[in-house]
C-alpha positions as CSV (number, residue, x, y, z in Angstrom):
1,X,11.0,35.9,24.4
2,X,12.3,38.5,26.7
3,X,12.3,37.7,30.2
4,X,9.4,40.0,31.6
5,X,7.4,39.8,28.6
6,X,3.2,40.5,29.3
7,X,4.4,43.0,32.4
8,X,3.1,46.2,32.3
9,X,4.6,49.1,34.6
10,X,3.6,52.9,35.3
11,X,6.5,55.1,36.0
12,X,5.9,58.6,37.5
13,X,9.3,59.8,38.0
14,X,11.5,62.6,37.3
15,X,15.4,62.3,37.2
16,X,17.2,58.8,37.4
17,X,16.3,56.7,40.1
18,X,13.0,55.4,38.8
19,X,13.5,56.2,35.3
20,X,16.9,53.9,35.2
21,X,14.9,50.7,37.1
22,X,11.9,50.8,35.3
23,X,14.4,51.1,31.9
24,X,16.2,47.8,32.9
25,X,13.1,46.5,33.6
26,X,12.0,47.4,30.2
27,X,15.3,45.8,28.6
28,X,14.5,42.5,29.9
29,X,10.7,42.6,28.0
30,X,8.4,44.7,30.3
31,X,5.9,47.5,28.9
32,X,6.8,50.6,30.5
33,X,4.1,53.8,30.7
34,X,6.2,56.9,31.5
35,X,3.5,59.6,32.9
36,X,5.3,63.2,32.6
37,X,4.4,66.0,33.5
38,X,1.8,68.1,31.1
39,X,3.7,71.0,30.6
40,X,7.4,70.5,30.1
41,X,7.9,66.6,31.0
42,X,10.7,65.1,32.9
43,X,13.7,68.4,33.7
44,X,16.2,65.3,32.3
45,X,15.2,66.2,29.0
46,X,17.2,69.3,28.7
47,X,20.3,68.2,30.8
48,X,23.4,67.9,28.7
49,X,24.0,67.3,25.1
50,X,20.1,67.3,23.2
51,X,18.1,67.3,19.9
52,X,14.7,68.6,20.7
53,X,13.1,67.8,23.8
54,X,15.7,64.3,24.7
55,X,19.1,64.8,25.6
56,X,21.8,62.1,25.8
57,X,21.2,61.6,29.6
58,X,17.9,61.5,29.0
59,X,18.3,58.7,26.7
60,X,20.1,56.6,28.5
61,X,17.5,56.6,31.2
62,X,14.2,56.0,28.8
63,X,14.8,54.2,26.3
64,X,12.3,51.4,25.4
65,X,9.4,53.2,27.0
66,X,6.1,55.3,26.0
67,X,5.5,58.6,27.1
68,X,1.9,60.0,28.1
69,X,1.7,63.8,29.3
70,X,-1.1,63.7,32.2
71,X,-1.4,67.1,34.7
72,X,-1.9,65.3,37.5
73,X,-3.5,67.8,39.6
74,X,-6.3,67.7,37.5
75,X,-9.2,65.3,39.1
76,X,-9.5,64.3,35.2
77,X,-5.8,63.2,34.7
78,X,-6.0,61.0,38.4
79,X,-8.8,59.4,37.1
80,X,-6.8,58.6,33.9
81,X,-4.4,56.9,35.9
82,X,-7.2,55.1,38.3
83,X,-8.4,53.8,35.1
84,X,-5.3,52.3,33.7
85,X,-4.4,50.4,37.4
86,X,-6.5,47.5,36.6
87,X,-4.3,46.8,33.5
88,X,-0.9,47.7,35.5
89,X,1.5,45.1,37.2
90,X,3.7,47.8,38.9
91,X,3.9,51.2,39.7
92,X,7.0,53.2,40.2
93,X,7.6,56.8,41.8
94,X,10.7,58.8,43.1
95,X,8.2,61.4,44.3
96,X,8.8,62.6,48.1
97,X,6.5,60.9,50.9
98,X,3.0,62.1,50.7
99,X,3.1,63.6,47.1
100,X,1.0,60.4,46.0
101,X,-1.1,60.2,48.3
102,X,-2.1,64.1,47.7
103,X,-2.9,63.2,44.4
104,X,-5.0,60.8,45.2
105,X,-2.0,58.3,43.8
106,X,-0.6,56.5,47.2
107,X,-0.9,52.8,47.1
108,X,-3.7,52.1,49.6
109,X,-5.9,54.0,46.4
110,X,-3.8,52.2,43.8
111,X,-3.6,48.8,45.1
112,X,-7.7,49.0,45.6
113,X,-8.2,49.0,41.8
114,X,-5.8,46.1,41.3
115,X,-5.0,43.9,44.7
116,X,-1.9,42.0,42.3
117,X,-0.3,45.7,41.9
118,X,3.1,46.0,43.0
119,X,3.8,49.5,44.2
120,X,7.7,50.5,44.5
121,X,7.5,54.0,46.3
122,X,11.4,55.3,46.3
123,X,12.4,58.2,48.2
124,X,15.6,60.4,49.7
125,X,15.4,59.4,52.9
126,X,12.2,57.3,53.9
127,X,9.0,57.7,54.8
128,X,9.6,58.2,58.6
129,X,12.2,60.6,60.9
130,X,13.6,64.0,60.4
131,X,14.6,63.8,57.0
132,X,11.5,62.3,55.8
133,X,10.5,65.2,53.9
134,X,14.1,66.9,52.8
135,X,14.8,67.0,49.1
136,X,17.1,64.4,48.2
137,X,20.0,64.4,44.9
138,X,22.5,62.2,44.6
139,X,25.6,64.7,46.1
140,X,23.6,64.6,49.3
141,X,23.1,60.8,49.7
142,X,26.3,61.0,48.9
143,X,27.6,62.4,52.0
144,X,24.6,60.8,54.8
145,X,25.9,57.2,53.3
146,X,29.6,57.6,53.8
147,X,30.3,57.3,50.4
148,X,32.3,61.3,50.6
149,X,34.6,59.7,53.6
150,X,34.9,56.4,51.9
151,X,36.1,58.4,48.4
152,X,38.1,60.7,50.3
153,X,38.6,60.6,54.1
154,X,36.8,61.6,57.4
155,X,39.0,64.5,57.7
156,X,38.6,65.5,53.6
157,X,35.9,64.0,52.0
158,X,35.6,63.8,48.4
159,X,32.6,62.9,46.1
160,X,32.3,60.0,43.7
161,X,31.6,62.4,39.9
162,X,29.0,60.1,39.3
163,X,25.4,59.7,40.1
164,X,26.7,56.6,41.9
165,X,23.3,56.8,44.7
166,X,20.7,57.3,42.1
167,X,22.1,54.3,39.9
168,X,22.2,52.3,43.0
169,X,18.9,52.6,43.9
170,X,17.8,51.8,40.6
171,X,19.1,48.3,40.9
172,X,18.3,47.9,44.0
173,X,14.5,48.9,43.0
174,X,14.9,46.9,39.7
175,X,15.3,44.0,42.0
176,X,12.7,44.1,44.2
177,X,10.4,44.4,41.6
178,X,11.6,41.5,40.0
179,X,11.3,39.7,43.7
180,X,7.7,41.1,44.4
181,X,6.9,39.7,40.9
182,X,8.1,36.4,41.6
183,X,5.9,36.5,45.1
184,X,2.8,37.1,43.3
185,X,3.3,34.1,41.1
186,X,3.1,32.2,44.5
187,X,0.4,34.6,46.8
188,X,-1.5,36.1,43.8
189,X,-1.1,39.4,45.5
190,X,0.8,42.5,45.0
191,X,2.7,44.8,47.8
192,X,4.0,47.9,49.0
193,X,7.7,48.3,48.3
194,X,9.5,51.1,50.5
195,X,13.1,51.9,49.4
196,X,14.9,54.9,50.2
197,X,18.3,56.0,48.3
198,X,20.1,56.4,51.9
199,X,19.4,52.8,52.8
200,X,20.2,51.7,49.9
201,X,23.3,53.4,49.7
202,X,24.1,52.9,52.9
203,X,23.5,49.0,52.0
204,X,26.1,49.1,48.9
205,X,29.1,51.2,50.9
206,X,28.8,48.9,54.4
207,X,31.0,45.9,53.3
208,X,34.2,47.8,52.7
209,X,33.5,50.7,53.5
210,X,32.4,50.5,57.1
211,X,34.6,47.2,57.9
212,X,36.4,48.9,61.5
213,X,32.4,50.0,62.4
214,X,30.4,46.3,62.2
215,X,32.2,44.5,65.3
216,X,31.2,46.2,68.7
217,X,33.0,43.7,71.4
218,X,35.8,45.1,73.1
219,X,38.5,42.7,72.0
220,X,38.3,42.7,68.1
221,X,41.0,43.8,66.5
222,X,41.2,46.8,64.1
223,X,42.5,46.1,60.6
224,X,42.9,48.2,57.4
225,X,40.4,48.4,55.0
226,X,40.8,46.8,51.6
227,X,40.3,50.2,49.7
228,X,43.2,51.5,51.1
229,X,44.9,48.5,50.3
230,X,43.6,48.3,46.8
231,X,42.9,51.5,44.7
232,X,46.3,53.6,44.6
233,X,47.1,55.3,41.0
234,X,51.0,54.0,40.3
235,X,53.0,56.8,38.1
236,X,54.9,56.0,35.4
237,X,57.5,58.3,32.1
238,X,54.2,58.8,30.1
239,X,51.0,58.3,32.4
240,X,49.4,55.9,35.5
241,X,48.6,52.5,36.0
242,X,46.6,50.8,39.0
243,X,47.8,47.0,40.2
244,X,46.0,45.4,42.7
245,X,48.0,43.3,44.2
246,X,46.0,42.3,46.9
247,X,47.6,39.5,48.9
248,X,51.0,38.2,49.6
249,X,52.0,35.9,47.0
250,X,50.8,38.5,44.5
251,X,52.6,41.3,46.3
252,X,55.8,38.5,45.8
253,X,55.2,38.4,42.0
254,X,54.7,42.3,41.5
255,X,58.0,42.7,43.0
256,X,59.9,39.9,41.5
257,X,58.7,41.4,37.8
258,X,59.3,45.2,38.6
259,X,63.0,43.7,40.4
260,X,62.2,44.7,43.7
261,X,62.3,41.4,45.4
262,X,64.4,42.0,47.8
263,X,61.8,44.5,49.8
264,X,60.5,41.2,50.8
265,X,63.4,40.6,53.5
266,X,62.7,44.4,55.0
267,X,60.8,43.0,58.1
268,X,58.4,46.0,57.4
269,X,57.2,44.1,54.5
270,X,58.0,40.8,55.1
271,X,54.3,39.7,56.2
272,X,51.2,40.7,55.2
273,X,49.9,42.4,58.5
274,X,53.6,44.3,58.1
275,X,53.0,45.5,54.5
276,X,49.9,46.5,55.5
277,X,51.2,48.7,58.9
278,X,54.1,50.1,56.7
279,X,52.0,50.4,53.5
280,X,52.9,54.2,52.5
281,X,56.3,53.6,53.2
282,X,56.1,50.1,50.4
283,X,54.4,52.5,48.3
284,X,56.9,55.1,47.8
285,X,59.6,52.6,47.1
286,X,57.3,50.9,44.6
287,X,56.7,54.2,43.4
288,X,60.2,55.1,42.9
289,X,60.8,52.0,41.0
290,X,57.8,52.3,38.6
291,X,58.2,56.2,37.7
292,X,61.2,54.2,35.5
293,X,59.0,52.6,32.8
294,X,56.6,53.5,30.5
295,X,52.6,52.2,31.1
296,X,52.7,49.9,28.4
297,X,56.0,48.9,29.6
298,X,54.9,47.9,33.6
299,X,51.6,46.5,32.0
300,X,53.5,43.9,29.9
301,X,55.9,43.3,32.9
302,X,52.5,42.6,35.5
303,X,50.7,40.6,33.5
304,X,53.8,38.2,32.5
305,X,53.6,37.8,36.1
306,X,49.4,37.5,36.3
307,X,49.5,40.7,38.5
308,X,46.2,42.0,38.4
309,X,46.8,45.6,36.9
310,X,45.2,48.3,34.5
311,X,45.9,51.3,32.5
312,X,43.6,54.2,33.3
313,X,41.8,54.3,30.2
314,X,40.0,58.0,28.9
315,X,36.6,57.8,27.7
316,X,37.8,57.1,24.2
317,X,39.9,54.3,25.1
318,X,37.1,52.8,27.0
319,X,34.7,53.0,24.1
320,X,37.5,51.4,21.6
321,X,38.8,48.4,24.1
322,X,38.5,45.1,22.0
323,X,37.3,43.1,25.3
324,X,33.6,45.2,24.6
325,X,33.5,43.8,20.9
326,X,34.2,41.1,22.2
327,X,31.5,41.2,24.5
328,X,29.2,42.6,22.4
329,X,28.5,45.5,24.7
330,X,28.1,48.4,22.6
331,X,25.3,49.0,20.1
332,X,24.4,52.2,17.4
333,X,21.1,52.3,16.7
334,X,19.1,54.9,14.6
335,X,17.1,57.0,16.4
336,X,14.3,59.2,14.9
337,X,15.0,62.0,16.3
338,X,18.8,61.6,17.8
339,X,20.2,60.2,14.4
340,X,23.1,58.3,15.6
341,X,22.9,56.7,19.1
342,X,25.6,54.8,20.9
343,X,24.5,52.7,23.8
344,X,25.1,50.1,26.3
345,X,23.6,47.1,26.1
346,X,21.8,45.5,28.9
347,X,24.5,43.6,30.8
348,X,22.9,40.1,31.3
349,X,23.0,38.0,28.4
350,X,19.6,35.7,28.4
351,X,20.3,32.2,26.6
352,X,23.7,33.9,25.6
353,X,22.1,36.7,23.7
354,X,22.0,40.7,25.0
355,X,19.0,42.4,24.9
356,X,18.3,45.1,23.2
357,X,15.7,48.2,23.4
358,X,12.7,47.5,21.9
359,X,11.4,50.9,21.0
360,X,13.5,54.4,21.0
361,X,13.4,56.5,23.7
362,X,10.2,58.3,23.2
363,X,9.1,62.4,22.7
364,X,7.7,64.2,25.7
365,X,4.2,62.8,25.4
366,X,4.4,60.7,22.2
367,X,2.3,57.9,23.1
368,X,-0.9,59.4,24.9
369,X,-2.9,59.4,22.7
370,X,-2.1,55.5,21.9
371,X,-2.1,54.6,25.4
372,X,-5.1,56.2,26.7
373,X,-7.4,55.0,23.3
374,X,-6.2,51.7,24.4
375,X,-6.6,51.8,28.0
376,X,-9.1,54.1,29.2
377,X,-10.7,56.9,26.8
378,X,-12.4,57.7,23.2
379,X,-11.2,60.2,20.8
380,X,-14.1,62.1,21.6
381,X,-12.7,61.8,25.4
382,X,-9.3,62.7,24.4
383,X,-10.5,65.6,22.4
384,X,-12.0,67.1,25.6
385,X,-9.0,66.4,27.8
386,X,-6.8,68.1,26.1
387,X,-8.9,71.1,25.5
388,X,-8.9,71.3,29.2
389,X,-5.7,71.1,29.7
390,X,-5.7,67.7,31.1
391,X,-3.2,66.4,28.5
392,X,-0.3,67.8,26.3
């Protein structure tokens, strides 16, 4: 039995933020309802790579979910939804502040149908201040979190190529739910969950990345930041590796297995708080030294000396590493209308097993009229609805 097995969730979402956390959720045994749009569905659909109306990204967002197809500017297609709420443990939106509540959606309506409902409202930048109402993509969370001066520098920022804020939110959404779950089991009632993608953000970056901007007092002492210390690409003849060497005694075993030992009598390395002041100048000599062997070559030399260190794997190598066999990671499954799909498996193993999707990532629409037949409507009803446009 999968962990969250009996909860039943409504998603109204497009992109990733919502789709990803309800699709964890999902992965560890929840029903999820995706409600798209009518007319084309979620704009994921047709990002990237595709086979009718579900691309790759699309995929990797949804799977293990129904889809309904509900206009829900319709009075008909809200009162769909007000129907279903008695039968639903959580709602989930990425919509901007006041877009629920316009459709007669918010969660003072929602949560007067169904008291238990837990309602996880995620937005750009919150539901009060300036911003309030701004759109909000990954890219510019991006850059109001710190994470473009963290990547880069104050002076030249530089973006994280991935959709770094939209994934974070989704497990930080993901577990809230899970936390406002566990708070019913004890209260009996549901809640209001507010979560923006700046605070959460914000949230992920502040441990390293804001570590000279948390003590105010005068007489603390500045020190550098463990990024700096830790992610620096090391060249070598045929590529680049990255060794994190990230205190003294393993700073002493890097140099003793690349022969450069003696660096440790320079009183510019000599300490830590040294290396640390002097750190591009220990870099270039390292450098210098390193640039001599091949990857393979340094990466057998590190590890004799348990020197943390990596190759830079491409995408390939990533997907071929033995250590995901090992941990059973990486799944193809048949999908109906993908053929061949290669996913992730959810991370956490429950009782030592992974879990896997229980249904394929579903069609724009493919389950409404299953869902609504068994939650609120007749065929007759149905029939009528979508003659009036009030369903795909």
């Amino acid at each position: 039995m999968k962990p969250l097995e009996g909860i039943t969730i409504l998603e109204f979402s497009t992109m990733i933020t919502a789709a990803l956390s309800s699709m964890m959720l999902a992965e560890q045994g929840a029903r999820v309802i995706k409600v798209e749009p009518h007319d084309a569905g979620d704009p994921m659909r047709f990002i990237g790579a595709r086979k009718g109306d579900i691309s790759s990204l699309f995929a990797g967002c949804n799977r293990g979910k129904e889809s309904i197809a509900i206009n829900l500017k319709s009075e008909a297609g809200q009162a769909l939804i007000h129907q279903m709420i008695p039968q639903v443990d959580v709602v989930i939106h990425n919509f901007r502040p006041g877009t629920m509540e316009t459709l007669h959606l918010g969660s003072d309506a929602l949560r007067a149908l169904n008291p238990r409902l837990i309602y996880m409202a995620i937005s750009g930048f919150g539901t009060e201040g300036p911003l309030r109402r701004a759109p909000a993509y990954d890219p510019i969370i991006q850059a109001h979190s710190g994470m473009t001066a963290s990547q880069g520098s104050d002076e030249a920022p530089s973006f994280m190529r991935s959709l770094l804020c939209d994934k974070i939110t989704a497990y930080t959404a993901c577990q809230a739910v899970t936390s406002a779950l566990f708070a019913r089991e004890r209260s009996g009632e549901g809640q209001l969950i507010d979560l923006s993608m700046l605070d959460a953000s914000l949230f992920f970056m502040f441990p390293d990345g804001f570590q000279n901007d948390a003590l105010l007092d005068e007489d603390q002492v500045a020190g550098g930041l463990l990024i700096d210390m830790l992610y620096d690409l090391t060249l070598t003849k045929d590529g680049g590796i990255t060794v994190a060497a990230a205190n003294q005694d393993m700073q002493g075993r890097m140099l003793k297995a690349i022969g450069l030992l003696s660096l440790l009598e320079d009183e510019r390395f000599s300490t830590m708080k040294a290396l640390i002041k002097n750190l591009a100048a220990f870099r270039d000599l390292v450098a210098q030294k390193c640039i001599g062997y091949t990857s393979d070559e340094l990466i057998a030399l590190l590890r004799e000396a348990e020197v943390p260190c990596a190759k830079c794997l491409t995408r390939e190598e990533v997907l071929a590493q033995a250590q995901l066999s090992a941990n059973d990671s990486i799944e193809v499954i048949d999908h109906p209308l993908l053929g061949k799909l290669r996913i992730v498996k959810s991370p956490p193993k429950f009782g030592g097993k992974r879990l896997t999707p229980s249904r394929p990532t579903p069609s724009h629409g493919e389950h409404t009229d299953d869902v609504l037949l068994e939650m609120t409507a007749s065929q007759d009803h149905l029939t009528q609805l979508r003659a009036d446009g009030v369903i795909r």
